[in-house]
C-alpha positions as CSV (number, residue, x, y, z in Angstrom):
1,X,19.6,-23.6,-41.9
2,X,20.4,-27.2,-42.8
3,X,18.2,-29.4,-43.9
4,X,18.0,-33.2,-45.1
5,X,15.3,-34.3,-46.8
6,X,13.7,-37.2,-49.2
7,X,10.7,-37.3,-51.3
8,X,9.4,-40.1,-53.1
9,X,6.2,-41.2,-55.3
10,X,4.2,-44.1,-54.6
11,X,0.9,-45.2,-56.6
12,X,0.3,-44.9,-60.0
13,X,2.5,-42.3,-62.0
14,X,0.1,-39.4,-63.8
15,X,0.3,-40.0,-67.0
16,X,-0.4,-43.9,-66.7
17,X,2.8,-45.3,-67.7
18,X,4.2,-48.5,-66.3
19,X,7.2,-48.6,-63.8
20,X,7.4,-52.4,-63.5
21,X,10.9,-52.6,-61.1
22,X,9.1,-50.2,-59.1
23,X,12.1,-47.7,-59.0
24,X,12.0,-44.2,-58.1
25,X,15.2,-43.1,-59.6
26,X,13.4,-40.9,-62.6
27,X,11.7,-39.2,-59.7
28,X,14.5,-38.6,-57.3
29,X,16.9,-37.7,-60.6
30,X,13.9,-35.1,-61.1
31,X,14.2,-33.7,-57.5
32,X,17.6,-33.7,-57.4
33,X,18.0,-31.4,-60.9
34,X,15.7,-29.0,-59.1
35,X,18.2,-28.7,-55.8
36,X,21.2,-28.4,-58.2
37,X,19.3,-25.6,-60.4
38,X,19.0,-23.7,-57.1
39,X,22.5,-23.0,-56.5
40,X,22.6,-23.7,-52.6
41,X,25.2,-25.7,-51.2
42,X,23.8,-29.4,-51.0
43,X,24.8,-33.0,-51.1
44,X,22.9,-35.8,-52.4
45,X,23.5,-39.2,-50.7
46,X,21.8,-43.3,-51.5
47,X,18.8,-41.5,-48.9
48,X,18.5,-37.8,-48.6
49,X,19.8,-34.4,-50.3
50,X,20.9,-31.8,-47.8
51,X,20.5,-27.9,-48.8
52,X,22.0,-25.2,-46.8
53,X,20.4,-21.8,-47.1
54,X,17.7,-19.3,-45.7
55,X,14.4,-20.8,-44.0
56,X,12.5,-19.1,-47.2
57,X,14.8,-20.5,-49.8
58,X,15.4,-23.8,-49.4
59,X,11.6,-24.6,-48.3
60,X,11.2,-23.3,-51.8
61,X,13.5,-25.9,-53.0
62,X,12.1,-28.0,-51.3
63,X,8.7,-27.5,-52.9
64,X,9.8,-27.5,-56.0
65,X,11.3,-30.8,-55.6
66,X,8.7,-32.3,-54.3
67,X,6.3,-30.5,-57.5
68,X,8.6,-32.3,-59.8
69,X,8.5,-36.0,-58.5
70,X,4.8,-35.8,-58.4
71,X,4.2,-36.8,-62.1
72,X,5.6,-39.6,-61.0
73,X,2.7,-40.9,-58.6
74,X,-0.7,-40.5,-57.6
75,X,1.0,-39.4,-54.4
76,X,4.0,-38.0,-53.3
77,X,6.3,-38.5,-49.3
78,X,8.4,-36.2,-48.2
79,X,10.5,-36.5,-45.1
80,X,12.1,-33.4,-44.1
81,X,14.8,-32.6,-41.2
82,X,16.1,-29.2,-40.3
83,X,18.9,-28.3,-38.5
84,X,17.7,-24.7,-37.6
85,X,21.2,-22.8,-36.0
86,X,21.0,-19.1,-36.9
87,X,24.2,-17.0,-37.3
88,X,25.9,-19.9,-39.0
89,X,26.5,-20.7,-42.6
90,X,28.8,-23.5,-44.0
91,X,27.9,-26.5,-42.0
92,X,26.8,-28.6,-44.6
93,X,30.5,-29.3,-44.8
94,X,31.7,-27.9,-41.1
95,X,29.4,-30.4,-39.5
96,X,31.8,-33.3,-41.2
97,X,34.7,-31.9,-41.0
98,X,34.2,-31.1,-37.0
99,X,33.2,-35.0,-36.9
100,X,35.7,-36.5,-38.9
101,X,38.3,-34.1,-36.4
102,X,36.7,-35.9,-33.6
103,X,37.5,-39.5,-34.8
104,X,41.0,-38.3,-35.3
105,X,40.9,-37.0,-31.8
106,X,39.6,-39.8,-30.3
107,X,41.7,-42.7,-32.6
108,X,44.6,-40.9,-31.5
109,X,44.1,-41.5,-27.6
């Protein structure tokens, strides 16, 4: 399973402390430890971290990242897409390289 996701905080953060540019990049950082900690393949880009595992595993990851940005908000959003393709491991990287193979392929006509 392959999954992209993003969570974010929004409102007030918990402890009443100011964020006056309005960034999120304590929050994200704070996610994105959690993924790393887990030891599944991922990615982190400027909008989502992908995580390649089980179904069970990585929704735990994803829980736990979303737990840790929520100090930073009175609420929390999480957008979440699964590429669900069982029997198959390594796309997180064999999804690219089969696309990147296809602009070569087709720059080449």
């Amino acid at each position: 399973m392959l999954i992209a996701f993003s969570v974010a905080p929004s409102g007030a953060p918990r402890d009443g402390a100011e964020n006056p540019d309005a960034s999120v990049h304590g929050a994200v950082a704070a996610a994105v430890q959690v993924v790393r900690d887990s030891g599944l393949p991922n990615r982190t880009s400027s909008m989502f971290t992908e995580v390649e595992g089980e179904w069970d595993e990585v929704m735990d990851v994803v829980k736990r990242a979303t737990e840790a940005v929520m100090p930073f908000g009175s609420r929390v959003s999480l957008v979440l897409k699964a590429d669900i393709r069982p029997g198959h491991s390594g796309e997180i990287d064999g999804k690219i390289e089969r696309l990147e193979a296809a602009i070569e392929d087709a720059a080449q006509r």
